[in-house]
PALO-125775 format. One record per atom (N, C-alpha, C): residue number from 1; residue in three letters; x, y, z; atom name. Coordinates in Angstrom, 2 decimals. Last residue first. Example, Ala and Ser with C-alpha at 12.3 -4.5 7.8 and 13.67 -1.06 7.14 Angstrom:
+-----+-----+---------+---------+---------+----+
:   k :   r :    east :   north :      up :  a :
+-----+-----+---------+---------+---------+----+
:   2 : SER :   12.85 :   -2.25 :    7.08 :  N :
:   2 : SER :   13.67 :   -1.06 :    7.14 : CA :
:   2 : SER :   12.90 :    0.03 :    7.87 :  C :
:   1 : ALA :   13.19 :   -5.69 :    7.80 :  N :
:   1 : ALA :   12.30 :   -4.50 :    7.80 : CA :
:   1 : ALA :   13.20 :   -3.30 :    7.80 :  C :
+-----+-----+---------+---------+---------+----+
END
This chain:
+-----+-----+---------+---------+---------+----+
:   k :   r :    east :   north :      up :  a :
+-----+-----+---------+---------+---------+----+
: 102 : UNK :   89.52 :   12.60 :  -32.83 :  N :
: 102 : UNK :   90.21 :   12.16 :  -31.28 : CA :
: 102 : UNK :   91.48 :   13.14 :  -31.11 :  C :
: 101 : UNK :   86.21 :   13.41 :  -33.92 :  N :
: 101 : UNK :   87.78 :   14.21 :  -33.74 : CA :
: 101 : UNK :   88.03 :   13.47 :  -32.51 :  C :
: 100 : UNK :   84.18 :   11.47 :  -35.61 :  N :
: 100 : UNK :   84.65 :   12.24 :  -34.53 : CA :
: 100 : UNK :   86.11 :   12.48 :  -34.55 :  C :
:  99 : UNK :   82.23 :   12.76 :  -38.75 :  N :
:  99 : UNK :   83.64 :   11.80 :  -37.97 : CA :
:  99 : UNK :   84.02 :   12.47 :  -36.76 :  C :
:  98 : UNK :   78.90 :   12.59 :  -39.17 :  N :
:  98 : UNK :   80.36 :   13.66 :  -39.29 : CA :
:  98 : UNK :   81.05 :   12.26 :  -38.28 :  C :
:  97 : UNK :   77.16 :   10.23 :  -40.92 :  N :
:  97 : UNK :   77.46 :   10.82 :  -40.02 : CA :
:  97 : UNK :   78.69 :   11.48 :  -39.88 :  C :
:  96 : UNK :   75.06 :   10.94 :  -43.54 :  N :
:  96 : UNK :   76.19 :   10.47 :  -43.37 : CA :
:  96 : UNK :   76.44 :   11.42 :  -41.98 :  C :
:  95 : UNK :   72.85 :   12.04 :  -45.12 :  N :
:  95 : UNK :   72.70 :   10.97 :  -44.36 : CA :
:  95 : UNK :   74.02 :   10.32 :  -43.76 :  C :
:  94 : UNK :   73.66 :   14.10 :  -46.56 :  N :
:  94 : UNK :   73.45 :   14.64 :  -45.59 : CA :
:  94 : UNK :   72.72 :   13.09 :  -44.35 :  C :
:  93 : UNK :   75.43 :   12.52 :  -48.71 :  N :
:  93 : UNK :   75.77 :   13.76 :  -47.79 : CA :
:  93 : UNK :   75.18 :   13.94 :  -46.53 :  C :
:  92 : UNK :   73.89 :    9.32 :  -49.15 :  N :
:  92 : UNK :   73.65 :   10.31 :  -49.66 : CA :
:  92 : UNK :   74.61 :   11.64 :  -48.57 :  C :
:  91 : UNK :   75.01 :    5.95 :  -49.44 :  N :
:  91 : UNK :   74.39 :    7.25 :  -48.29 : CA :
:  91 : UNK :   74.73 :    8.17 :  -49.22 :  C :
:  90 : UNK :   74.56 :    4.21 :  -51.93 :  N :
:  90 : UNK :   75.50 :    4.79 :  -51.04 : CA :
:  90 : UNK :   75.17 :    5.58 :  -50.75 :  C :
:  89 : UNK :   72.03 :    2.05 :  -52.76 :  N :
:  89 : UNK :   73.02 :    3.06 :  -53.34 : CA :
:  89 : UNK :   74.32 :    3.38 :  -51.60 :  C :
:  88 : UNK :   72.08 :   -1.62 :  -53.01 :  N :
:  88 : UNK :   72.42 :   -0.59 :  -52.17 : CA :
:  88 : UNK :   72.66 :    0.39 :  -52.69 :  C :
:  87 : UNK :   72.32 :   -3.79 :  -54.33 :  N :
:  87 : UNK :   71.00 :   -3.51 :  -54.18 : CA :
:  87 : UNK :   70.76 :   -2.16 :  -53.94 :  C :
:  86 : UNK :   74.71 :   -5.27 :  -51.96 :  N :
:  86 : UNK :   73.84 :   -5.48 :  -53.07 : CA :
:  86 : UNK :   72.66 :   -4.84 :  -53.16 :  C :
:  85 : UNK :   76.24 :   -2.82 :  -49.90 :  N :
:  85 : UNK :   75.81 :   -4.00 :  -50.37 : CA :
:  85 : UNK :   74.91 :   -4.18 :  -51.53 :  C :
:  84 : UNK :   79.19 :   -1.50 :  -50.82 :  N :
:  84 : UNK :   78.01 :   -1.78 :  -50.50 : CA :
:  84 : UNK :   76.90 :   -2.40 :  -50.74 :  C :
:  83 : UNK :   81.86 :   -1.75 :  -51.08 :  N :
:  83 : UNK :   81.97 :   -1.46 :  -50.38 : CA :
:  83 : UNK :   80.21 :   -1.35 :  -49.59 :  C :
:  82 : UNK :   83.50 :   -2.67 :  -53.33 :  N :
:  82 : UNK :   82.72 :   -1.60 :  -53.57 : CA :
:  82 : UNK :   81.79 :   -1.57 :  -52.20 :  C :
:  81 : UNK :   84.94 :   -4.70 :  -53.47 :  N :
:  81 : UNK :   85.65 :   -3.44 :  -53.98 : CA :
:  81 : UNK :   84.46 :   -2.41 :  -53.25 :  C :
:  80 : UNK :   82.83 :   -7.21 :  -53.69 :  N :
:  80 : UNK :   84.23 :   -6.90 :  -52.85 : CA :
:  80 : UNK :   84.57 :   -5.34 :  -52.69 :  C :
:  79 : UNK :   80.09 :   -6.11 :  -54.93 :  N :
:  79 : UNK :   81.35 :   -6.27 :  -55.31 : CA :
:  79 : UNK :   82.30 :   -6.23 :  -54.04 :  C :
:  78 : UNK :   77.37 :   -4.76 :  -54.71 :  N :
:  78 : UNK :   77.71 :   -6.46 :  -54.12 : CA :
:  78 : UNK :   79.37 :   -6.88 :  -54.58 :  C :
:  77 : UNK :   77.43 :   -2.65 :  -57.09 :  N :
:  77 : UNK :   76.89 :   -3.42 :  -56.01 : CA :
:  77 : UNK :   77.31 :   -4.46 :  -55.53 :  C :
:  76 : UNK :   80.62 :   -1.72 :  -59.12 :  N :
:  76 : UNK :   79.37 :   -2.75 :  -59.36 : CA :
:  76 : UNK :   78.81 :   -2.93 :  -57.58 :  C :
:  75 : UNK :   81.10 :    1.58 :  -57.30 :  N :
:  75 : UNK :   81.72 :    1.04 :  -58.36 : CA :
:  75 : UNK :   79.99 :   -0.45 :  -58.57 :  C :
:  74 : UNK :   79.91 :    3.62 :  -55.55 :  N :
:  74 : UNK :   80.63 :    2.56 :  -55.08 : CA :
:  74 : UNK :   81.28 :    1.65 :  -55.75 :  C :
:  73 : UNK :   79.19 :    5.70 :  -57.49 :  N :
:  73 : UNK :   80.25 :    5.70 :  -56.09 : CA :
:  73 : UNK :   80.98 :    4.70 :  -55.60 :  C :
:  72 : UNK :   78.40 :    4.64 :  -60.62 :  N :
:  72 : UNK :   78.18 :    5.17 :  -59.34 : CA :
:  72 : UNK :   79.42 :    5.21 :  -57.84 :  C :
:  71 : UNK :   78.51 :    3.81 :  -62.78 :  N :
:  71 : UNK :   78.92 :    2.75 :  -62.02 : CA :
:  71 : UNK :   78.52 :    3.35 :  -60.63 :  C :
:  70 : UNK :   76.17 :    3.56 :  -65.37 :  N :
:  70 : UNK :   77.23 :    4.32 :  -64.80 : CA :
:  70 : UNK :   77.32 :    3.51 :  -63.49 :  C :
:  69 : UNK :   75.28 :    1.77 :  -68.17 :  N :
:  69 : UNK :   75.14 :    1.90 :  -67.07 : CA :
:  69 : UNK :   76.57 :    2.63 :  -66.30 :  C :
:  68 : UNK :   76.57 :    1.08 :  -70.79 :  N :
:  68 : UNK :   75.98 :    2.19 :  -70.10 : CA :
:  68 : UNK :   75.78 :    2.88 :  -68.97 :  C :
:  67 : UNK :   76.79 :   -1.61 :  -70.63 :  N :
:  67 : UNK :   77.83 :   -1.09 :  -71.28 : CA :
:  67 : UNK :   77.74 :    0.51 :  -70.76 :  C :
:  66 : UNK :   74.63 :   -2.85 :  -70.35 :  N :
:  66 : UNK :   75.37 :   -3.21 :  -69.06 : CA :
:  66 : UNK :   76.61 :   -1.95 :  -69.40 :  C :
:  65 : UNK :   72.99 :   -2.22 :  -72.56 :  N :
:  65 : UNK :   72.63 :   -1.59 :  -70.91 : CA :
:  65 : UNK :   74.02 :   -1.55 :  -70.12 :  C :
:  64 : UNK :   74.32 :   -3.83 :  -74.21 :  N :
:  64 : UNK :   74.69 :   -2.23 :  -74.40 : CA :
:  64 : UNK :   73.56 :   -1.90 :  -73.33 :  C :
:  63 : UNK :   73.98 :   -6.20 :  -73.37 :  N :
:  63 : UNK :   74.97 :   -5.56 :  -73.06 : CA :
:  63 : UNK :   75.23 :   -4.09 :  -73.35 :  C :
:  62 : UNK :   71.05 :   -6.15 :  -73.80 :  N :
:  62 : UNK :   71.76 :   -6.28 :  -72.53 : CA :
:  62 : UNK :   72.73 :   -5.54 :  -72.16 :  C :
:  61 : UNK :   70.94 :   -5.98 :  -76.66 :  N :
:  61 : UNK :   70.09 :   -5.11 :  -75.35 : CA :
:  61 : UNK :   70.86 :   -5.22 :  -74.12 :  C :
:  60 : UNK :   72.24 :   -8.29 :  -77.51 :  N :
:  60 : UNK :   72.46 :   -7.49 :  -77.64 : CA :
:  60 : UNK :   72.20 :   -5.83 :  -76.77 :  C :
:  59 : UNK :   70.85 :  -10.02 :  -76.25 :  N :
:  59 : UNK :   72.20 :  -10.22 :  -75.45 : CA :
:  59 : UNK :   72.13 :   -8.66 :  -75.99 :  C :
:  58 : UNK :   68.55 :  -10.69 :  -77.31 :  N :
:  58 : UNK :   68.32 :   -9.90 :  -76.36 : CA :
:  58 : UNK :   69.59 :   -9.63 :  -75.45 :  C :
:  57 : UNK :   68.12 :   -9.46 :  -80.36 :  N :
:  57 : UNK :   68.80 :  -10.51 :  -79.78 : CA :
:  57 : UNK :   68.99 :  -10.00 :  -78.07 :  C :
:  56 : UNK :   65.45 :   -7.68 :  -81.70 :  N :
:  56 : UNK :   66.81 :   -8.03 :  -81.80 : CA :
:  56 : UNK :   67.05 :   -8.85 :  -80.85 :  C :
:  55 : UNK :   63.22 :   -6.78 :  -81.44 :  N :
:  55 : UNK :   64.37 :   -5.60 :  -80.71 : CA :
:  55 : UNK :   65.42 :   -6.26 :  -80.92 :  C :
:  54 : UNK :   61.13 :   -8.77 :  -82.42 :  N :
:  54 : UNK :   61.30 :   -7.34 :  -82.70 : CA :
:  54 : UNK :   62.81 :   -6.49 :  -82.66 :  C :
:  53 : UNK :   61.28 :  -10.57 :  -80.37 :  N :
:  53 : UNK :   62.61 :  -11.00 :  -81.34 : CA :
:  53 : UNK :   62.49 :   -9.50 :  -82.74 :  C :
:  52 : UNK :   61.18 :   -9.26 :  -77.21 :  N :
:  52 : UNK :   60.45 :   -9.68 :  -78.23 : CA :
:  52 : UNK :   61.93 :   -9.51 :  -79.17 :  C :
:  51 : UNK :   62.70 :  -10.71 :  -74.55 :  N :
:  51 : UNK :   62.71 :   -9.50 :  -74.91 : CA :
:  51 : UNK :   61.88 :  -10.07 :  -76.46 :  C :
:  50 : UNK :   62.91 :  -12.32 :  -72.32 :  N :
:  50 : UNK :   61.65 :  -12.60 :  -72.99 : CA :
:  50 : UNK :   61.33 :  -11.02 :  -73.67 :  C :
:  49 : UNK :   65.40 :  -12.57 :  -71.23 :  N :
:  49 : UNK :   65.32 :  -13.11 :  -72.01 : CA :
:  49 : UNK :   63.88 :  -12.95 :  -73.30 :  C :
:  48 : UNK :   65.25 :  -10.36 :  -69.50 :  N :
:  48 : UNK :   65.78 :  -10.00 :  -70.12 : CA :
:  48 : UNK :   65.66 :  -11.53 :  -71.84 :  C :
:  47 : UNK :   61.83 :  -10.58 :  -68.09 :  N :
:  47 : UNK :   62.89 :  -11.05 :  -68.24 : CA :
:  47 : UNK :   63.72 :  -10.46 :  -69.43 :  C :
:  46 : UNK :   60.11 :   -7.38 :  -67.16 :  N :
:  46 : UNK :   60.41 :   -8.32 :  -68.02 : CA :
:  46 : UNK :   61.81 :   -9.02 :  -67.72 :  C :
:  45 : UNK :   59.27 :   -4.36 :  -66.96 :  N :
:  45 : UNK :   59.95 :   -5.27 :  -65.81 : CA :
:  45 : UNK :   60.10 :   -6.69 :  -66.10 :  C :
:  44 : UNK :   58.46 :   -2.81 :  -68.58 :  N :
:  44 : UNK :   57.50 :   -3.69 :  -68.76 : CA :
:  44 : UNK :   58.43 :   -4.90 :  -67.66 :  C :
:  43 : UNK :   59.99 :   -0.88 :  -69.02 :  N :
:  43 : UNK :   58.72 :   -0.31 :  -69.00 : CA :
:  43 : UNK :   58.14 :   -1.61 :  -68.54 :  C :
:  42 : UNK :   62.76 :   -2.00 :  -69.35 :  N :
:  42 : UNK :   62.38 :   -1.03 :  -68.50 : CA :
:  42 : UNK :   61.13 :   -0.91 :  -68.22 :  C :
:  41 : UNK :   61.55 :   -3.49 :  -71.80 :  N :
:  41 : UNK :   62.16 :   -3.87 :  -70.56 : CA :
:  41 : UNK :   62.35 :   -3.36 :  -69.82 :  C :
:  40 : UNK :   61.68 :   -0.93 :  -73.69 :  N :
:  40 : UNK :   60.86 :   -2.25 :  -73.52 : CA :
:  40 : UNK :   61.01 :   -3.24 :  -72.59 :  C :
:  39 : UNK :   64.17 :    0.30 :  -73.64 :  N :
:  39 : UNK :   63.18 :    0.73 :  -73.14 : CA :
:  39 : UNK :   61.90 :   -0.44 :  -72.92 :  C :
:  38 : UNK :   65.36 :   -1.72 :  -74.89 :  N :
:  38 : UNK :   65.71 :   -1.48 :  -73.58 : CA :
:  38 : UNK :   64.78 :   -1.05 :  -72.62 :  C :
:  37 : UNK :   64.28 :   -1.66 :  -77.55 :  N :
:  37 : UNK :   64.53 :   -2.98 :  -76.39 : CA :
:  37 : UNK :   64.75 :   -2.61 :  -74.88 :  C :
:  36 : UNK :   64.89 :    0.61 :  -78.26 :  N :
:  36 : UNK :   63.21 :    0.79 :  -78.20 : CA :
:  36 : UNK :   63.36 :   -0.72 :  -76.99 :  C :
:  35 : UNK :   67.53 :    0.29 :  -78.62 :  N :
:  35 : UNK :   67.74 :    1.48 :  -77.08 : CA :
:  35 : UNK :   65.94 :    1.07 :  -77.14 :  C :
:  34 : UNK :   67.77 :   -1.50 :  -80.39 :  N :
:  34 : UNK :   68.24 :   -1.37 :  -79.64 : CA :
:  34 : UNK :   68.19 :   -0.82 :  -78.40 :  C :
:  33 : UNK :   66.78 :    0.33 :  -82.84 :  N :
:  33 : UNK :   66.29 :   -0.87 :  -82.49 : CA :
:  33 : UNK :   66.47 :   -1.24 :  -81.24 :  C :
:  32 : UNK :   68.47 :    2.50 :  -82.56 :  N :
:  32 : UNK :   66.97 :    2.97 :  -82.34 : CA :
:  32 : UNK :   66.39 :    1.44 :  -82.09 :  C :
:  31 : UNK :   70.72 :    1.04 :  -83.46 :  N :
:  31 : UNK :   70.47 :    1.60 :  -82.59 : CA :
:  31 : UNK :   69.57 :    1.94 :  -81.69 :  C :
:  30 : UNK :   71.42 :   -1.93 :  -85.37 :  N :
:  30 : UNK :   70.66 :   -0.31 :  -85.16 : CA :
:  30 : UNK :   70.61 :   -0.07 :  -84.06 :  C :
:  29 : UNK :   74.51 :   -3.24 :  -85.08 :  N :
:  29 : UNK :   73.46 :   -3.54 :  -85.24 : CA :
:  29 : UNK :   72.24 :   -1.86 :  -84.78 :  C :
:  28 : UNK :   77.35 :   -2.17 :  -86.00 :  N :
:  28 : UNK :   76.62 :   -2.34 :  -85.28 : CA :
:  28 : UNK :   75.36 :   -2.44 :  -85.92 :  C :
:  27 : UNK :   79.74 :   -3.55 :  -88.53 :  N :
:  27 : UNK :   78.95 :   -2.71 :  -88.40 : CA :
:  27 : UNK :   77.61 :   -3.13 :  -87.35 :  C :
:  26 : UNK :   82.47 :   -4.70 :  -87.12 :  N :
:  26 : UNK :   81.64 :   -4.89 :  -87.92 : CA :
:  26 : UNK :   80.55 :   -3.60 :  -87.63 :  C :
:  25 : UNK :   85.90 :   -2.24 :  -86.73 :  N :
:  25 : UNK :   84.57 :   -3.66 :  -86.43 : CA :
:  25 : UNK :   83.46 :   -3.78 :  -87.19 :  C :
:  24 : UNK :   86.14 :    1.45 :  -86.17 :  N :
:  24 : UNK :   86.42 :   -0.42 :  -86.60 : CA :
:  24 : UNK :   85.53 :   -1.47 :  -86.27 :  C :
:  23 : UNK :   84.53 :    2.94 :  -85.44 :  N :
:  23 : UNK :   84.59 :    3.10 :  -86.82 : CA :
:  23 : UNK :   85.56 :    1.69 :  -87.25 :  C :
:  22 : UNK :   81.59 :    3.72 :  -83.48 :  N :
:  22 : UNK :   83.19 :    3.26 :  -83.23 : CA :
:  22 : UNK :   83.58 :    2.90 :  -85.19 :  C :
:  21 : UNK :   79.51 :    6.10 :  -83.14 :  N :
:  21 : UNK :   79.50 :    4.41 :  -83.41 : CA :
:  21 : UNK :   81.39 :    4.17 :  -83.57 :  C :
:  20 : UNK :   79.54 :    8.77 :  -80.85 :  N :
:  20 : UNK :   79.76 :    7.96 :  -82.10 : CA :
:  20 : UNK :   79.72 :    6.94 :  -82.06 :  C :
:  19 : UNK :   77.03 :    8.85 :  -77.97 :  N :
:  19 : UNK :   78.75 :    9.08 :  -78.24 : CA :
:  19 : UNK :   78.68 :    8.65 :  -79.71 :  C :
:  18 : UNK :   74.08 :   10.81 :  -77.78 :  N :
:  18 : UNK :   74.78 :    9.64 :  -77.88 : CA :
:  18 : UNK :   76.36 :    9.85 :  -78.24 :  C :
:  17 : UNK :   72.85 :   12.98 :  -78.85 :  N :
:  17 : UNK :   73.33 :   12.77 :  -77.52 : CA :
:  17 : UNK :   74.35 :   11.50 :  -77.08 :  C :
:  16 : UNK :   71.27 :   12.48 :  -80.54 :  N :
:  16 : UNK :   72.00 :   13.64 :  -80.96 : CA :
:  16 : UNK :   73.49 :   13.94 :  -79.83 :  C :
:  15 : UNK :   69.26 :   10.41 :  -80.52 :  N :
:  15 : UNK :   71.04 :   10.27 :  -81.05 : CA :
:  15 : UNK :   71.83 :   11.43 :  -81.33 :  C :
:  14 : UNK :   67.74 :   12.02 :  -78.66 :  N :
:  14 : UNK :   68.58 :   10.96 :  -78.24 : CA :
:  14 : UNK :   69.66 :   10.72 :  -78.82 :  C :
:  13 : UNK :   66.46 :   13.78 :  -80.65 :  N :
:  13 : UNK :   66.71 :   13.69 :  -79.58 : CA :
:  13 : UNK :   67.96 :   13.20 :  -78.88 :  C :
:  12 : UNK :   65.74 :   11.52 :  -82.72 :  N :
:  12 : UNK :   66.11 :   12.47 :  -82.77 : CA :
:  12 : UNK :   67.05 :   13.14 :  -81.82 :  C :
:  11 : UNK :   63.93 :   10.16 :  -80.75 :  N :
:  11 : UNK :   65.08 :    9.43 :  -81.57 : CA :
:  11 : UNK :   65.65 :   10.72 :  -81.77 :  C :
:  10 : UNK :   62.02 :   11.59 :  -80.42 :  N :
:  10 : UNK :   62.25 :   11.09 :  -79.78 : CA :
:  10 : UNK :   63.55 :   10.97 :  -79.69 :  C :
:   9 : UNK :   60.60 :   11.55 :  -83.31 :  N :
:   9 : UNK :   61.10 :   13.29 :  -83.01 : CA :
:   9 : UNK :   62.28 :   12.67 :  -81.54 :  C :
:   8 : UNK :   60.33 :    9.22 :  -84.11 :  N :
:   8 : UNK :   60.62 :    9.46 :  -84.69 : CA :
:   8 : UNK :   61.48 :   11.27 :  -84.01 :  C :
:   7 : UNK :   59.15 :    7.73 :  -80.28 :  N :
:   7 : UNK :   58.67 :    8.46 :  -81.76 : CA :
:   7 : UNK :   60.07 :    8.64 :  -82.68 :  C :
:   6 : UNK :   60.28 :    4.65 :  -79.41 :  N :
:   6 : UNK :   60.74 :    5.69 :  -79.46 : CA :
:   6 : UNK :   59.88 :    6.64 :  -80.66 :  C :
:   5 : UNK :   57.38 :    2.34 :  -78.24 :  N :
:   5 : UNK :   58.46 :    2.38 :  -79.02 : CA :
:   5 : UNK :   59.19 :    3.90 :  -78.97 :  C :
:   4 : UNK :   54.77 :    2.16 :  -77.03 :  N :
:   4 : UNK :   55.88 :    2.77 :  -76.59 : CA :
:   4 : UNK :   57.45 :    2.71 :  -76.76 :  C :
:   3 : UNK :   53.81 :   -0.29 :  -79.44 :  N :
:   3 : UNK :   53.59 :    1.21 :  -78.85 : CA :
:   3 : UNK :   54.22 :    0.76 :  -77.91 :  C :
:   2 : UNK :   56.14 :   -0.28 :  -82.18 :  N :
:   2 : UNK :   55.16 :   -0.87 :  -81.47 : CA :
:   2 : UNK :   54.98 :    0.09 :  -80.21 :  C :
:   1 : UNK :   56.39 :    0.41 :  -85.85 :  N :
:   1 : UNK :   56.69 :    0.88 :  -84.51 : CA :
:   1 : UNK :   55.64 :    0.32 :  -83.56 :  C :
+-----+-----+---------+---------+---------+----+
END
């Protein structure tokens, strides 16, 4: 375990929370391996490429971020569809102006 890897009690935790592993297809690659990558890139603002060969393949990390990630209000940032710009969350309630009545 490399430091700020997931403890053992950590993990615990976490996969208790997690959805099931899907029961067709090949068998996923670990998990705990997986989510310590993520976190390892989170913590350390890193290229996604220059993920250590520790955590596995760094597509792998990726996409189970990209797979995760909640889409939020506006759906992907910078998207046609979605209405705000790149980068952007979406006004919050009380930053939003009331609509005038014609």
């Amino acid at each position: 375990m490399a430091r700020g890897d997931l403890t053992g009690e950590q993990w615990v935790c976490l996969e208790a929370v997690l959805p099931p592993l899907p029961v067709m297809g090949r068998k996923p690659r670990d998990r705990r391996q997986v989510f310590d990558g993520i976190w390892w890139r989170a913590r350390t603002g890193s290229p996604w490429r220059d993920l250590p060969e520790r955590y596995g393949p760094w597509e792998t990390a990726y996409s189970a971020r990209r797979e995760d990630q909640p889409q939020g209000a506006c759906g992907r940032p910078g998207s046609k569809e979605s209405g705000c710009a790149a980068g952007t969350a979406p006004p919050s309630p009380t930053q939003q102006r009331p609509r005038r009545r014609t």
